[in-house]
C-alpha positions as a printed Julia matrix, in Angstrom:
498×3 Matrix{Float64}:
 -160.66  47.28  -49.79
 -161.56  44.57  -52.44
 -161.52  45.05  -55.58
 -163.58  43.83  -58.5
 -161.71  43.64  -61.57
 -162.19  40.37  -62.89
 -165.08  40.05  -65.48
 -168.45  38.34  -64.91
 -168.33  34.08  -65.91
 -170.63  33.96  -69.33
 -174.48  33.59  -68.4
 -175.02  33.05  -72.32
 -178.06  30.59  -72.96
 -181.1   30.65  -75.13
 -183.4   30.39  -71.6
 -181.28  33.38  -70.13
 -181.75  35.57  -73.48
 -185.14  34.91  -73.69
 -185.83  36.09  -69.96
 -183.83  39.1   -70.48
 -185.27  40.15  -73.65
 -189.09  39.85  -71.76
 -187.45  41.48  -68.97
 -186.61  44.4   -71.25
 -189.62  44.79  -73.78
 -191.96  45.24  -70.27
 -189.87  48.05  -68.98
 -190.27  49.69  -72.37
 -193.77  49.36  -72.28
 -193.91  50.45  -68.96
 -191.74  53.72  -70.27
 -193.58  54.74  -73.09
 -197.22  54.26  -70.98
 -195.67  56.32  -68.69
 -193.99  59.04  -70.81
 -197.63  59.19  -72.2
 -198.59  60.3   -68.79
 -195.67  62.47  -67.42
 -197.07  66.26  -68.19
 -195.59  68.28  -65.85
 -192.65  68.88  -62.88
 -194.82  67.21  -60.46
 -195.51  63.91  -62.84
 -191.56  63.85  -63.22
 -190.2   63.96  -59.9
 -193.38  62.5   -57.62
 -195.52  60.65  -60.17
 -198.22  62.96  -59.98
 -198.79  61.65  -56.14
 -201.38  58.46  -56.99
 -199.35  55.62  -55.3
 -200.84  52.96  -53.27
 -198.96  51.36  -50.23
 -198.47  47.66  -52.39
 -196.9   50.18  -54.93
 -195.03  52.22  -52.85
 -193.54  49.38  -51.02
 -192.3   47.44  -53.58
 -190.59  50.58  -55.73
 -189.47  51.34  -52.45
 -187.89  48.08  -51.67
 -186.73  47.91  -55.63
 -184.94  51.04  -55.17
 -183.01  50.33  -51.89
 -181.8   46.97  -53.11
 -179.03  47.44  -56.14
 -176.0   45.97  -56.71
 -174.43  46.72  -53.54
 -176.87  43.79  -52.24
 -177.22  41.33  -54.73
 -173.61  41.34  -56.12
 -171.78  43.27  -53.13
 -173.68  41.43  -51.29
 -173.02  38.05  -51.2
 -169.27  38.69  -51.72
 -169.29  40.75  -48.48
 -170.82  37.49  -46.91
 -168.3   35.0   -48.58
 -165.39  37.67  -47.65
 -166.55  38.18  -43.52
 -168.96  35.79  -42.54
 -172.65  36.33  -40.64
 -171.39  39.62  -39.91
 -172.42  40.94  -43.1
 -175.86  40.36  -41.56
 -175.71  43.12  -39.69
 -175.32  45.62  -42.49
 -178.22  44.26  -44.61
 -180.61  42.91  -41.76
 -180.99  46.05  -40.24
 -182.35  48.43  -43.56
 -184.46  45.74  -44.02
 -186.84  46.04  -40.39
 -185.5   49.66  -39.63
 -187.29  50.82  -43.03
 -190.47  50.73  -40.46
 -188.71  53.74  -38.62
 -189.27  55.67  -41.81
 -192.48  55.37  -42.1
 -193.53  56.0   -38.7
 -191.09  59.23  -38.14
 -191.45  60.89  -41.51
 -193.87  58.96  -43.81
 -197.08  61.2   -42.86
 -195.03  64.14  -42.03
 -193.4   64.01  -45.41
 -196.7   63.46  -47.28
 -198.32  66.17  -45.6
 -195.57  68.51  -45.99
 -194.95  68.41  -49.75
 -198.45  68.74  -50.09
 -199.11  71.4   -48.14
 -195.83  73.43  -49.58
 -195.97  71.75  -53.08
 -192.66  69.91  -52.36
 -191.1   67.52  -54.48
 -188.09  66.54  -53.03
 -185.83  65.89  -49.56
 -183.97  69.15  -49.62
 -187.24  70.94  -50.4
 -188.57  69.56  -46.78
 -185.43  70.75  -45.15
 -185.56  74.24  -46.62
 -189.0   74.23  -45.57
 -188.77  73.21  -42.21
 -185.74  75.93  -41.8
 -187.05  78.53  -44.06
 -183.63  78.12  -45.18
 -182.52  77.79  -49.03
 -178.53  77.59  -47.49
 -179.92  74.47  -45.83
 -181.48  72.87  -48.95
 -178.89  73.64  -51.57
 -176.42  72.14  -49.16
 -178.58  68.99  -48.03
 -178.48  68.59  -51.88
 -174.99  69.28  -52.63
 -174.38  66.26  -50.14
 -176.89  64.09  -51.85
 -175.1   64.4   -55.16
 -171.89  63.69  -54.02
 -172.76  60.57  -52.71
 -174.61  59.47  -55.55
 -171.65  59.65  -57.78
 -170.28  56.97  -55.95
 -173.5   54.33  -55.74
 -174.42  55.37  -59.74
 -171.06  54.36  -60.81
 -170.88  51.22  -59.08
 -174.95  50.24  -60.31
 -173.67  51.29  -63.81
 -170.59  49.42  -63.93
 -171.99  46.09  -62.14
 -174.9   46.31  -64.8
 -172.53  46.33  -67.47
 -170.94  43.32  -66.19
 -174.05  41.17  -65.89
 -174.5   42.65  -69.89
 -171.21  41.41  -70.93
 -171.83  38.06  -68.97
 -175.09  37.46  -70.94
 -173.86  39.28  -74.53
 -170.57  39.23  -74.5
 -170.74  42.9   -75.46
 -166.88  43.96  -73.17
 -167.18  45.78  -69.9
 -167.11  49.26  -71.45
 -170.27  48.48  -74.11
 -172.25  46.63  -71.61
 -172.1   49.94  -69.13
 -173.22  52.15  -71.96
 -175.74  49.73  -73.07
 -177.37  49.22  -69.48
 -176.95  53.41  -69.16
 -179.08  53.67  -72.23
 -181.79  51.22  -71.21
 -182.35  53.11  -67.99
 -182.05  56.69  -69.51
 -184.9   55.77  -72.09
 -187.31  55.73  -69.83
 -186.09  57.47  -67.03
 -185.4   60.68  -69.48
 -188.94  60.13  -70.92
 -191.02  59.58  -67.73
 -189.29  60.01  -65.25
 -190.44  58.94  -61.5
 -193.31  58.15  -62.52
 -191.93  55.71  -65.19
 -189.05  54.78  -62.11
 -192.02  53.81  -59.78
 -193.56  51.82  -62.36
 -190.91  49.62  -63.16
 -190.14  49.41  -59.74
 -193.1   47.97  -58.88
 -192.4   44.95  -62.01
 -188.95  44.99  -60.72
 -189.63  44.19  -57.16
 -191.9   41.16  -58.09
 -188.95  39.79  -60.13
 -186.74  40.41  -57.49
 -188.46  38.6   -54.79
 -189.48  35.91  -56.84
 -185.8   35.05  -58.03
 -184.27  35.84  -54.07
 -186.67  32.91  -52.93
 -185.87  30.93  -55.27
 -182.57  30.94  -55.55
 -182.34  30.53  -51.73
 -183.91  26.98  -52.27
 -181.66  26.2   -54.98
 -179.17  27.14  -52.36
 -179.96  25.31  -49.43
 -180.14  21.98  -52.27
 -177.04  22.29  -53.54
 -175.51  22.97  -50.23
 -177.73  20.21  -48.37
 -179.53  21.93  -45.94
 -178.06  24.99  -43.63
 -177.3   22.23  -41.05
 -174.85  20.92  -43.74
 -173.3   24.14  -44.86
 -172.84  24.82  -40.91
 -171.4   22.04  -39.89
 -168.95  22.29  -42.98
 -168.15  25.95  -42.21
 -167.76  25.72  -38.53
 -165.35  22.66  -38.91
 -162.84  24.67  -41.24
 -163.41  28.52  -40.42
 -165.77  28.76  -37.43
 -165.14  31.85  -36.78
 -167.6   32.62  -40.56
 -170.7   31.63  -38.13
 -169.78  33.93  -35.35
 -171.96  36.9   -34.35
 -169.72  39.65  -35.82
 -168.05  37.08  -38.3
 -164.6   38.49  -39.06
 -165.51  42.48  -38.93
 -165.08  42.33  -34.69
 -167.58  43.83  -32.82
 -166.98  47.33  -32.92
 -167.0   47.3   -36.34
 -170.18  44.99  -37.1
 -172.03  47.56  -34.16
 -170.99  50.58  -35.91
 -172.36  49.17  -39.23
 -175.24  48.23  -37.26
 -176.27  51.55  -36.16
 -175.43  53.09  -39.63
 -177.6   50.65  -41.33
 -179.82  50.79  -38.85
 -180.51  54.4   -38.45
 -179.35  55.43  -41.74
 -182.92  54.44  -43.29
 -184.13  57.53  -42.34
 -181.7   59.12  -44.73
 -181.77  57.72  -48.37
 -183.55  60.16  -50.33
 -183.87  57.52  -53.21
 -186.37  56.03  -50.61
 -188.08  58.68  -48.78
 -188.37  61.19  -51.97
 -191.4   58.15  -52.52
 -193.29  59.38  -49.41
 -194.38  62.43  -51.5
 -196.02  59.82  -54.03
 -199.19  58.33  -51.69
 -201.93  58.99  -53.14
 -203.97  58.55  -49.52
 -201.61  59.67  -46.44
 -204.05  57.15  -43.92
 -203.06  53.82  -46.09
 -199.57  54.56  -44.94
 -200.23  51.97  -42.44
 -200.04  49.07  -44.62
 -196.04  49.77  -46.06
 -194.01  48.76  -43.41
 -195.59  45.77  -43.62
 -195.24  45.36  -47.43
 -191.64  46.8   -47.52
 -190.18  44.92  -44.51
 -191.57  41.66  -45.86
 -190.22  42.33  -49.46
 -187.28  43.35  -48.13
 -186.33  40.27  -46.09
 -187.71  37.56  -48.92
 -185.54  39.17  -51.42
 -182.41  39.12  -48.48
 -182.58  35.44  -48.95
 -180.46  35.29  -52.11
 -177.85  37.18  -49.95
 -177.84  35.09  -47.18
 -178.27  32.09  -49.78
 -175.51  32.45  -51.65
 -173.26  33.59  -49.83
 -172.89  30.93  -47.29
 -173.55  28.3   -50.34
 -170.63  29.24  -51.84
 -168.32  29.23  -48.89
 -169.6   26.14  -48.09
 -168.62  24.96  -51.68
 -165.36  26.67  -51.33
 -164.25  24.81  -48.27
 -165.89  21.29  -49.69
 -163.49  22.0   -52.92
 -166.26  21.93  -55.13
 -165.31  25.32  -56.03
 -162.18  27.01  -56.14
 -161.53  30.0   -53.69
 -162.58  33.0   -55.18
 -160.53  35.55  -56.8
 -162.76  38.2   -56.4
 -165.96  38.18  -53.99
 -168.17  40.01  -56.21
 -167.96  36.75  -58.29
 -170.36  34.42  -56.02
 -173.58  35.58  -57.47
 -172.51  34.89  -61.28
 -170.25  31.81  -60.41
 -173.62  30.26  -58.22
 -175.48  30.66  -61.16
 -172.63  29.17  -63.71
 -172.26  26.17  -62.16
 -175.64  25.2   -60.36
 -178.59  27.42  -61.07
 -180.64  26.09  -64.38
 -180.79  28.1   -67.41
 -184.56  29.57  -66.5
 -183.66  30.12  -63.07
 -180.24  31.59  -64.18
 -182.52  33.89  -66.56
 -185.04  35.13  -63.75
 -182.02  35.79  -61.58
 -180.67  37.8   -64.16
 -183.5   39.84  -64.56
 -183.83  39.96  -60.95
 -180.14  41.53  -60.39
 -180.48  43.67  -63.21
 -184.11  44.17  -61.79
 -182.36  45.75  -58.68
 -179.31  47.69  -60.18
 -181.89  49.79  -62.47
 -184.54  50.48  -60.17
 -181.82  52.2   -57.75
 -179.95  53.95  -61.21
 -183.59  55.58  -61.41
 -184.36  56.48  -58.73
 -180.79  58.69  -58.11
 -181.3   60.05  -61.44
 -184.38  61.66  -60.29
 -183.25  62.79  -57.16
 -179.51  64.15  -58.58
 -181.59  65.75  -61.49
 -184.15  67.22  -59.01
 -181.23  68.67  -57.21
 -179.87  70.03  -60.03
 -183.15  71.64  -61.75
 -185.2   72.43  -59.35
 -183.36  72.54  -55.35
 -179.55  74.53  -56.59
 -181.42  77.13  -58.32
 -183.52  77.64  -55.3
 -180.53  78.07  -52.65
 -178.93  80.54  -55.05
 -182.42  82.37  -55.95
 -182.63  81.85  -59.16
 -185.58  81.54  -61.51
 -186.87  78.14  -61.91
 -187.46  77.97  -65.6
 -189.18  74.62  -67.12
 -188.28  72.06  -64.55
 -189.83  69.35  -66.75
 -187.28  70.47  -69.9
 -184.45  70.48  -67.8
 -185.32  68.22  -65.59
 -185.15  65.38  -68.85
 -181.68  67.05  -69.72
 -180.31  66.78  -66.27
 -181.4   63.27  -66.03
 -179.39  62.78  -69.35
 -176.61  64.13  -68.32
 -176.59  62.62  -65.25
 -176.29  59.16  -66.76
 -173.31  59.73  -69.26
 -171.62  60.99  -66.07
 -172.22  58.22  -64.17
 -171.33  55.71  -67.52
 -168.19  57.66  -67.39
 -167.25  56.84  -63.58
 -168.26  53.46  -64.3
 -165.86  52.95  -67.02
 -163.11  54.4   -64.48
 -164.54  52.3   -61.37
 -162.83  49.34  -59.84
 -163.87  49.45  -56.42
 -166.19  46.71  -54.89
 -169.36  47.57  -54.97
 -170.07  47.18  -51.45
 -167.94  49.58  -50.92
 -168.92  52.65  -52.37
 -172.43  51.35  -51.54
 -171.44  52.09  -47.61
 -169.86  55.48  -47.95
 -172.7   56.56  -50.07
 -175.21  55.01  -47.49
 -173.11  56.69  -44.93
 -172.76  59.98  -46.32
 -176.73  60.32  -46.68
 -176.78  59.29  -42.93
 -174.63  61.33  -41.94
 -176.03  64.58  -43.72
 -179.62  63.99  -43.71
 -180.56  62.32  -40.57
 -179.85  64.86  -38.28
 -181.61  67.9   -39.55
 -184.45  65.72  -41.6
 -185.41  62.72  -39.56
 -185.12  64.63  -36.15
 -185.7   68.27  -36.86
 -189.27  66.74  -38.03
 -189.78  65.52  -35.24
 -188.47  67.76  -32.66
 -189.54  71.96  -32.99
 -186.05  72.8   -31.21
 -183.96  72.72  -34.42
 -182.82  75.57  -35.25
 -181.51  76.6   -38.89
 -178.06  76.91  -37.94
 -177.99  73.51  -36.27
 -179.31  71.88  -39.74
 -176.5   73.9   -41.75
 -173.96  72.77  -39.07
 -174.51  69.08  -39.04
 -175.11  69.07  -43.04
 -171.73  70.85  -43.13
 -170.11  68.94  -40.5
 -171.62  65.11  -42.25
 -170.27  65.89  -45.29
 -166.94  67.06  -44.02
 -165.91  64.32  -41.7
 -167.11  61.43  -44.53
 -165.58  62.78  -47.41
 -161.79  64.01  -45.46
 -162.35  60.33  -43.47
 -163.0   58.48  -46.73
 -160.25  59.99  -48.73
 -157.82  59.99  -45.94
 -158.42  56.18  -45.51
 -158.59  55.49  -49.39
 -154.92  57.2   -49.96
 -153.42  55.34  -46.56
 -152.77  58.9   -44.94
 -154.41  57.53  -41.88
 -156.86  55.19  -40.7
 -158.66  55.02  -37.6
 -158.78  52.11  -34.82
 -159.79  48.49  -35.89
 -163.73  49.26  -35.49
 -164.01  52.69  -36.13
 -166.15  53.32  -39.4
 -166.05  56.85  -41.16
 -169.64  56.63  -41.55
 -170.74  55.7   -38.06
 -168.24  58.35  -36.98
 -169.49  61.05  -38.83
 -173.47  60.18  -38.3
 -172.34  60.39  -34.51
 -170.82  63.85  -34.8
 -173.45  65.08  -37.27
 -176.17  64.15  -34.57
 -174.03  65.89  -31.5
 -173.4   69.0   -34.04
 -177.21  69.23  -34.57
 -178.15  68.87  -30.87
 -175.58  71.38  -29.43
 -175.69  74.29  -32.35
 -179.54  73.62  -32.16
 -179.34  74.52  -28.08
 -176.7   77.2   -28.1
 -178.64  79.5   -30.88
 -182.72  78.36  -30.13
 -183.28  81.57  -28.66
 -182.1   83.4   -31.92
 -184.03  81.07  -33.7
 -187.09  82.03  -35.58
 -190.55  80.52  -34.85
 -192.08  77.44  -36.83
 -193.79  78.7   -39.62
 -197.73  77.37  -38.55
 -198.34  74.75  -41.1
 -194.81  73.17  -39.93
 -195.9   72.99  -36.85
 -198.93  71.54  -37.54
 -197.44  68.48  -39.37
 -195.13  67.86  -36.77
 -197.75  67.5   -34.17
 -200.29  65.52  -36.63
């Protein structure tokens, strides 16, 4: 894989300082209104359930974008041409499968059972606390990997605008989120969120046009591009299309799998207005995708013109765009935009991996809750001094930690989540199986690949691999032991057929 080693060009600029400094006393505002407000376990992990669908769908899109797209992004472009499309373009429309298969169901659920998080809904749904305590073992495995990577591509952006050194810049941008992430929690997560999203979609669009000017149009940039490397404008771009297919359906399907995302369904304050967020979250989604698509095939295009040299490192096309021919403001609101994205996802998993830790662990091993909002603020601390600390060790691109943890959520959650509320023949050992069998396969595939003990064909993916035997696993265990299986507890059943 690439890796990103080299630092960040310098951002520095009175324009860019100013917009970061705005961009920072709002979220502190925003944590100290909400801290004010956060009084209990249920204020801390679902924000007290009082979201509208505008809200929800832009914390929701502000939370799924991070520095795997904005930085990872475009330097996955640059690096394999439109078939990087295929890995962003589908989360973005998919994210409508989420809210029509477990939305309502979710909502309903976790207010029905008090629930306030993903595993919760799966040890509900199995009566089984084996199931949740591994659905969240899984989750914070792979969040490890995507908090690292947000932490340590924040701290770049830092030391591009401060000149503060890699290792300060990851402990300052750790502190900024844990202030108010520690103090309110979700609730101050969501409200950011919704701030950050704005920001985000605001700079995406226009940094696209800035894009499309400085590379003169997209009939320009193509006709550049397909004279020198025309193979960049193909379908599957370099990846072949095995690959770009498996990513596809990963992508694709995986949506219904990132607890960062759905943990928000819980939030709604009115289950019926679900209606409107697909609509708001697919549209944010795919303005904001424009700074991907942007500058990634600006840059190329600059590359192959020899305005710019070939890059070193991909990750450096969002910083190096910006260097050389974004202005100082718009270089400022992009700033805030990327950092915009990298702490609304930090957030977001610190909630969830403290929620796992507090509240869903002690539950699969029976033991007595205690004050989830006390520990729940320590676990959250913790938390982000362990994920400063894999930063500082990091030096993998960000994309790709960014696909095995996307993978490894698909790939455990999917099967016994996303279907099993939706069909009443899963059975408890069929959730525990493919959970089990998920996590397996991606983490021995990963590591096996990572050390060079053995890789699979050219278009095989570990993570489309191991969603595709997680589903099977679920299926068959699910048949083979349904008449052993215990009946839907009532108010299950009722939510599935609602």
């Amino acid at each position: 894989m690439i890796l990103q080693s080299a630092p960040f060009p310098p951002l520095r600029g009175p324009a860019i300082l100013l917009v970061a400094a705005l961009y920072a006393l709002v979220t502190a505002v925003i944590g100290v209104w909400a801290s004010r407000r956060t009084r209990s376990a249920g204020d801390f992990f679902a924000a007290g359930r009082r979201l509208g669908p505008f809200a929800l769908g832009l914390a929701a899109m502000a939370s799924t974008l991070s520095g795997f797209t904005f930085i990872g992004g475009p330097g996955l472009l640059y690096s394999v041409g439109l078939g990087a499309l295929l890995i962003f373009l589908p989360a973005s429309i998919s994210n409508c499968l989420s809210a029509w298969v477990l939305a309502k169901r979710l909502r309903l659920l976790g207010e029905a059972r008090g629930l306030v998080t993903i595993p919760d809904a799966i040890g509900a749904r199995y009566r089984s606390p084996t199931a949740q305590g591994l659905a969240a073992v899984a989750i914070l495995i792979a969040i490890v990997g995507y908090l690292g990577t947000n932490l340590l591509a924040l701290g770049l952006l830092i030391d591009a605008l401060f000149g503060t050194g890699r290792a300060m810049g990851i402990w300052i941008g750790a502190a900024a989120v844990l202030a108010y992430s520690v103090a309110g929690g979700i609730l101050a997560g969501v409200y950011t969120d919704v701030f950050q999203g704005a920001v985000m979609a605001a700079a995406s669009s226009l940094v696209f046009l800035a894009a499309l000017r400085v590379g003169g149009g997209l009939d320009s940039m193509s006709a550049t591009i397909l004279a020198q490397e025309p193979g960049f404008l193909a379908p599957w771009g370099s990846l072949g299309p095995l690959t770009a297919l498996s990513f596809f359906f990963v992508f694709g399907a995986g949506v219904l799998g990132q607890p960062h995302v759905l943990h928000k369904f819980y939030m709604v304050k009115d289950p019926l207005r679900l209606r409107w967020y697909p609509l708001v979250m697919t549209g944010a989604m795919v303005v904001t995708l424009l700074l991907l698509f942007g500058v990634g095939i600006a840059v190329k295009a600059q590359v192959l013109r020899g305005v710019l040299p070939a890059l070193a490192h991909p990750d450096d096309a969002t910083p190096l765009f910006l260097l050389r021919f974004a202005s100082p403001l718009l270089a400022g609101i992009l700033f805030a935009g990327v950092a915009a994205a990298i702490m609304s996802t930090v957030n977001s998993f610190l909630n969830v991996a403290a929620a796992a830790i507090v509240h869903d662990l002690p539950r699969a091993f029976r033991a007595p809750p205690g004050d989830e909002l006390y520990r729940g603020r320590l676990a959250t601390l913790a938390i982000g001094i362990a994920g400063a600390v894999v930063a500082q060790l990091s030096g993998t691109l960000v994309a790709f930690l960014g696909i095995f943890g996307w993978g490894l959520f698909a790939a455990t959650l999917v099967p016994a989540l996303a279907i099993g509320l939706n069909w009443s023949g899963g059975t408890r050992a069929g959730a525990i199986a493919s959970i089990g069998v998920g996590l397996g396969v991606t983490l021995a595939g990963e590591t096996l690949a990572f050390f060079g003990v053995f890789s699979f064909p050219r278009g095989v993916t570990v993570s489309g691999l191991a969603l595709v035997l997680a589903l099977l696993t679920y299926l068959l265990v699910s048949r083979a032991t349904r008449r052993a299986a215990p009946a839907l507890d009532a108010d299950v059943r009722l939510v599935m057929e609602l």
